[in-house]
C-alpha positions, -999 to +999 in steps of 0.1 A: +379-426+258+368-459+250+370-472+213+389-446+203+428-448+193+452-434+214+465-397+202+502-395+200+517-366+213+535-359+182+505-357+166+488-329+190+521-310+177+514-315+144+478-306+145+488-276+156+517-264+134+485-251+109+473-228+135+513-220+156+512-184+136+476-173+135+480-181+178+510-159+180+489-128+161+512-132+125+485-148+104+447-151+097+427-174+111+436-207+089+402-228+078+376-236+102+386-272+096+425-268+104+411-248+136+387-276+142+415-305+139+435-286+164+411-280+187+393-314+189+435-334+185+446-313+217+408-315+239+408-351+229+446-355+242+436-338+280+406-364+280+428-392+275+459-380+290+434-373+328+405-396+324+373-390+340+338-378+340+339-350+363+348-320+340+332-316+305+356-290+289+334-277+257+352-255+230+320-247+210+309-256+179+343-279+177+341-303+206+332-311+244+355-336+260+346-355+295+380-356+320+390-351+355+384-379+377+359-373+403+321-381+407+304-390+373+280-371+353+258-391+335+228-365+331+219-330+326+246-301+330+275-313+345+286-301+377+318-285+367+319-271+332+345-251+315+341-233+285+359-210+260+365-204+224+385-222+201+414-196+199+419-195+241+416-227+244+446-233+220+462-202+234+461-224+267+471-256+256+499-242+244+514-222+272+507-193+252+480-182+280+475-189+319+450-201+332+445-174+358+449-146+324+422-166+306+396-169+338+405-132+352+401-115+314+366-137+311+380-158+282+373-191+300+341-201+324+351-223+349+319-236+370+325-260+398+347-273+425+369-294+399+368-270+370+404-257+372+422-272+347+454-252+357+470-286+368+468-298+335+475-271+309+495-260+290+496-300+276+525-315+280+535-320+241+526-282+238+549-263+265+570-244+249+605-247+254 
């Protein structure tokens, strides 16, 4: 992630203090923005935590994030996509879901040799203790 600061892992828990209770099913959905900051702090974090250009991880309308490293995409649909919604993808990052849950229950679409992002999730300033 070139000419962007470095995201500290304190602040991919912070991010997503906002959203902890709505993930857990004890609050409404909080604003589009604090579910936008979360979503974009913690892809963001996986991009820069296992750099590459093999897996474009997309969490529509929030963000799409380029990582795993592997053969580079510069054009077109990338080989290996993954995609979900904003609240799995959390959910994942978290520890709160698996990755097999998520891709069995159809939450996530996982396209390609390299698109399993089990390896790498829940993120490491996310696990829960």
């Amino acid at each position: 992630m070139a000419g962007t600061a470095p995201i500290a892992a304190e602040d991919v828990r912070a991010v997503l203090e906002p959203v902890r209770a709505w993930l857990d099913d004890d609050a409404e959905q909080p604003s589009r923005a604090a579910v936008g900051a979360a979503v974009k702090t913690s892809a963001r974090w996986l991009a820069q935590q296992v750099p590459g250009r093999s897996v474009e991880v997309r969490v529509p309308p929030h963000v799409a994030v380029q990582c795993v490293d592997g053969p580079r995409h510069t054009r077109g649909t990338p080989p290996n996509v993954v995609e979900t919604d904003a609240a799995t993808w959390l959910r994942l990052a978290s520890g709160r879901l698996s990755w097999t849950d998520a891709v069995a229950a159809g939450k996530v679409t996982a396209s390609g040799n390299r698109a399993d992002l089990s390896a790498h999730l829940p993120l490491r300033p996310l696990r829960q203790r």
